[in-house]
C-alpha positions in Angstrom: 205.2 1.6 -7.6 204.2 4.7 -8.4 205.7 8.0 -8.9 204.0 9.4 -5.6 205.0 6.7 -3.7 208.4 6.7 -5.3 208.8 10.1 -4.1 207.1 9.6 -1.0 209.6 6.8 -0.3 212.9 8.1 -1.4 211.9 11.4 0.8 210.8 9.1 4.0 214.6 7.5 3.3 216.4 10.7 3.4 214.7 11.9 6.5 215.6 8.6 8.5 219.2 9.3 7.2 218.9 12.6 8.2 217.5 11.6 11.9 220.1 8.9 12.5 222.9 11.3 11.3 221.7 13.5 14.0 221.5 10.7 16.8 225.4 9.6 15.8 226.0 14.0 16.0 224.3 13.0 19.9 226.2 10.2 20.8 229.3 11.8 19.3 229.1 14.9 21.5 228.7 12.7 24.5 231.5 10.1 23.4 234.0 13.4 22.9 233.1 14.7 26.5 233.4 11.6 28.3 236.3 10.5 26.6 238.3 13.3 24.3 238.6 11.0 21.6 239.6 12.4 18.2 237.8 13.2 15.4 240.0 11.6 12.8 240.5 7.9 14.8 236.2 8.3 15.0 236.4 8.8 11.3 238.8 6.1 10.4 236.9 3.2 13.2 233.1 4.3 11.6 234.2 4.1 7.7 236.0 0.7 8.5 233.2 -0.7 10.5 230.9 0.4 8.5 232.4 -1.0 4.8 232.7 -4.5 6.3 229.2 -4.9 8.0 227.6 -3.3 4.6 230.4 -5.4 2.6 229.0 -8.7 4.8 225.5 -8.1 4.0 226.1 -7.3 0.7 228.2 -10.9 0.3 225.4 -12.5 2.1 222.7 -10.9 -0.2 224.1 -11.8 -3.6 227.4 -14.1 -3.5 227.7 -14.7 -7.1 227.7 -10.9 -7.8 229.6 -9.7 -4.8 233.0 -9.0 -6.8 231.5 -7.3 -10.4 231.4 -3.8 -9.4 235.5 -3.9 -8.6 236.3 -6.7 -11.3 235.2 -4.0 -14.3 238.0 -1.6 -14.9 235.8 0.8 -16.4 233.9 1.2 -13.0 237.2 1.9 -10.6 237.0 5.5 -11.5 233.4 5.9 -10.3 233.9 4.2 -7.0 237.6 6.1 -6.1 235.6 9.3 -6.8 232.5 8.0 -5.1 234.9 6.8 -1.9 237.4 9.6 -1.6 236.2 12.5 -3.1 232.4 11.6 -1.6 232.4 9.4 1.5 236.1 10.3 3.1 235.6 14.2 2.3 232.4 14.3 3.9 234.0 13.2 6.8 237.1 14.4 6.9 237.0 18.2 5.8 233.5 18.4 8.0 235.6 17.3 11.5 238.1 19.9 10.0 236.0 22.6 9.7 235.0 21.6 13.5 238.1 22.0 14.3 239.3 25.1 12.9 235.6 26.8 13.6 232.8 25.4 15.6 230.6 22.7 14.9 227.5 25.2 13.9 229.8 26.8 11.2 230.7 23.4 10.0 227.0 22.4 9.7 225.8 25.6 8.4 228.3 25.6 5.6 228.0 22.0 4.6 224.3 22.5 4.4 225.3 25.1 0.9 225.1 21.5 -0.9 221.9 22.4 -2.1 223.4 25.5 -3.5 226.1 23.2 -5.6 223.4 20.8 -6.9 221.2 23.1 -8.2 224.6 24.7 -10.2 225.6 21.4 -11.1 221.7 21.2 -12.9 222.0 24.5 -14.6 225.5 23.6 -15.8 225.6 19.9 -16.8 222.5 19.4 -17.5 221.5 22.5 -18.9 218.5 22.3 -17.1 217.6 25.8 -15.0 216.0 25.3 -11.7 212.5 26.2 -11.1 211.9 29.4 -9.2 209.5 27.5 -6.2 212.3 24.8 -5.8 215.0 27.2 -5.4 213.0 29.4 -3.0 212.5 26.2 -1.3 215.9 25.2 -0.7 216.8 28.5 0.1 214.3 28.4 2.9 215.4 25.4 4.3 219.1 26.2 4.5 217.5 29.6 6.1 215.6 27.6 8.6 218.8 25.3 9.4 220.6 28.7 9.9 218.1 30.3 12.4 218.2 26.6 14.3 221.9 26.4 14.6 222.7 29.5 15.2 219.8 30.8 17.0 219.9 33.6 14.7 223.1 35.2 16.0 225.4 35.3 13.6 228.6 35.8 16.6 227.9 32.3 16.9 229.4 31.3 13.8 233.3 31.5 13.1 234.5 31.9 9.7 238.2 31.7 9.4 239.2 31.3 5.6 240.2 28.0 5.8 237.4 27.2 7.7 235.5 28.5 4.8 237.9 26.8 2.1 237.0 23.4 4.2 233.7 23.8 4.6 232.7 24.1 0.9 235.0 21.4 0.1 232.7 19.7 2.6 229.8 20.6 0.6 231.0 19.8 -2.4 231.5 16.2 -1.3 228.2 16.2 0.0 227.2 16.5 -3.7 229.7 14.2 -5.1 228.2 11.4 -3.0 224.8 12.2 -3.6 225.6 11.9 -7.8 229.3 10.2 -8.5 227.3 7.1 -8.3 224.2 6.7 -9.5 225.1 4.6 -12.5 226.7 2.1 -10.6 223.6 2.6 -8.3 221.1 0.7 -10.8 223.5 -1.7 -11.8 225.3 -2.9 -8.6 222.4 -1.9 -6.2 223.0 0.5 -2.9 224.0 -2.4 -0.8 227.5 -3.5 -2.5 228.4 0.1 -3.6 227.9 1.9 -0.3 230.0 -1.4 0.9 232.8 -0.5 -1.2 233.0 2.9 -1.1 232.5 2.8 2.6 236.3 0.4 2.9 237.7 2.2 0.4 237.1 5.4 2.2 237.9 3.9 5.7 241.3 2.2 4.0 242.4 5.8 3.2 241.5 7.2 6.5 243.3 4.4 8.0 246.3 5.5 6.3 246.0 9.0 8.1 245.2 8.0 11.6 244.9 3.7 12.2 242.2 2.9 14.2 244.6 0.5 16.4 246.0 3.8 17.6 243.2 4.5 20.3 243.9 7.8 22.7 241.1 6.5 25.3 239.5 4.3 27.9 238.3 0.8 26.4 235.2 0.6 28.6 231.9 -0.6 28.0 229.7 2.8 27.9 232.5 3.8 25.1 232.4 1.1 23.0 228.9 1.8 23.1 229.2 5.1 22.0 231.2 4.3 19.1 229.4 1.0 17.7 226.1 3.8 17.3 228.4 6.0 15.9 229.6 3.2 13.4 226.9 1.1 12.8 223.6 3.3 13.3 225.3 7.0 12.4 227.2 5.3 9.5 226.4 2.2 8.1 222.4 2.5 8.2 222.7 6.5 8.0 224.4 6.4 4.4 222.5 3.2 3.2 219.6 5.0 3.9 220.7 7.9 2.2 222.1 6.1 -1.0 218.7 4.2 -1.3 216.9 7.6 -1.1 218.3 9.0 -4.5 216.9 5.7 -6.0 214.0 7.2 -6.0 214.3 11.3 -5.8 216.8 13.8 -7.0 220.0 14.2 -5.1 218.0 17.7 -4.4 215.1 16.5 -2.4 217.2 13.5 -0.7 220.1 16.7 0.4 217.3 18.9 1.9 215.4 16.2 3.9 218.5 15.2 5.5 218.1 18.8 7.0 216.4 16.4 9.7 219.8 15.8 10.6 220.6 19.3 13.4 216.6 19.4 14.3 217.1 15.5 15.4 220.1 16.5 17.3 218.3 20.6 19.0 215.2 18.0 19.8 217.4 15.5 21.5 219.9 17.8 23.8 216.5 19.4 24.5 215.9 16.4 27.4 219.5 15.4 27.1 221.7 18.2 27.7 219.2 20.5 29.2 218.9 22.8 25.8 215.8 25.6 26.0 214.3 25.8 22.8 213.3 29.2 21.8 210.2 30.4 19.7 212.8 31.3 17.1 214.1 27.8 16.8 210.6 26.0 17.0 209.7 28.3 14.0 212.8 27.3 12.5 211.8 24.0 13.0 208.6 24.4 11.6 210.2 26.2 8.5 212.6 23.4 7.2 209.7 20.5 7.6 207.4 22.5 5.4 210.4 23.4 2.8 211.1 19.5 2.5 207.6 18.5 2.5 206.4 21.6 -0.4 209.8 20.5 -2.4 209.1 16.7 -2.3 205.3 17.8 -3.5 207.6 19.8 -6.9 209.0 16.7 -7.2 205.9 15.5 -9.3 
């Protein structure tokens, strides 16, 4: 394979992520509406589910290797950090900021990971970003702001420890995308995003069991929260974990921007939403940010 169609493919992997993100965010909104479920029992169900239908495949894929990445001492601190301080915050401190903002202030300030990685570069790696990539990243985390927030900025709510949360958020974000990368080319994206997924989903579990359920057991929301689970989760961050195979955590966290134009383009028939010139141009602006950054990439 080649380096274009490396990049090419790890940036096609992060969108999908991205889109099915966005159709869980869909389903989510409708399950919470219908049903008032809360955030943390979603949460705790979709990590579980998730790390034992990743776990199966994994088992299924390669038997003989299936227990290696958690038999090797040395690799436990990776996967805890990969598990807890990646996969669990992600979810936890973003249905947090939710809850002590709104939903567009938890999206815009998650969506600062790009912000964090390129430090992490400049710091770590001693490497300085280029001036086109930063621009570029700035402009897509410009275009996810105009497309949230419609460019009204009394749409956002920014209480300070909705702010505290909400970095912590994106600092996960970046933790996932890099914690495990060196497991990632010995163990493979199947078996670690397995293990870190019931890792994460054990501790959640420990904060709010997923026996404990607050709604109707019907068919329509058991619906809703297998897509949530399976498609929203376990493909999502599979996807997603594949993707920095082959592209830097950098590309893969801006073409998940996909993620709130899957879910404006969806309410649009869905819920009824009006799209505006100024989100159709912030629309337009975050596609050609992904696609010009993926073209650095060479």
């Amino acid at each position: 394979m080649t380096t274009q169609q490396k990049i090419f493919k790890g940036t096609m992997l992060a969108i999908f992520a991205g889109i099915l993100w966005g159709v869980s965010g869909i389903f989510g909104q409708l399950f919470f509406e219908a049903y008032h479920g809360d955030a943390l029992w979603i949460t705790s169900f979709r990590l579980l589910v998730a790390g034992l239908i990743l776990l199966g495949m994994s088992y299924i894929k390669s038997p003989k290797t299936f227990w290696d990445l958690v038999k090797k001492k040395q690799n436990w601190p990776v996967i805890l950090l990969y598990a807890f301080g990646g996969v669990f915050s992600v979810q936890f401190f973003y249905y947090w900021t939710i809850q002590l903002s709104n939903s567009a202030t938890a999206t815009i300030l998650q969506y600062t990971s790009p912000v964090f990685i390129l430090i992490y570069a400049a710091i770590f790696n001693r490497r300085m970003p280029k001036l086109n990539s930063t621009l570029l990243v700035l402009g897509a985390m410009f275009g996810v702001f105009l497309l949230i927030t419609n460019g009204n900025v009394n749409n956002l709510t920014i209480k300070p420890l909705a702010l505290v949360t909400g970095v912590i958020a994106a600092v996960a974000v970046v933790i996932y995308s890099l914690a495990p990368r060196r497991i990632l080319r010995q163990y493979g994206s199947l078996n670690v995003a397995g293990w870190g997924m019931m890792m994460a989903g054990i501790g959640s579990n420990m904060i709010h069991p997923f026996w404990k359920i607050d709604f109707k057991i019907e068919p329509l929301s058991i619906f809703y929260i297998s897509i949530i689970a399976i498609v929203g989760t376990a493909i999502a961050f599979l996807l997603w974990l594949q993707a920095t195979e082959y592209v830097s955590p950098l590309v893969v966290n801006v073409a998940t921007a996909t993620e709130p134009l899957t879910s404006v383009l969806v309410s649009v028939p869905l819920f009824g939403l009006v799209l505006t010139p100024l989100s159709i141009f912030a629309m337009v602006l975050v596609v050609i940010c992904v696609i010009f950054l993926s073209r650095n990439e060479e």
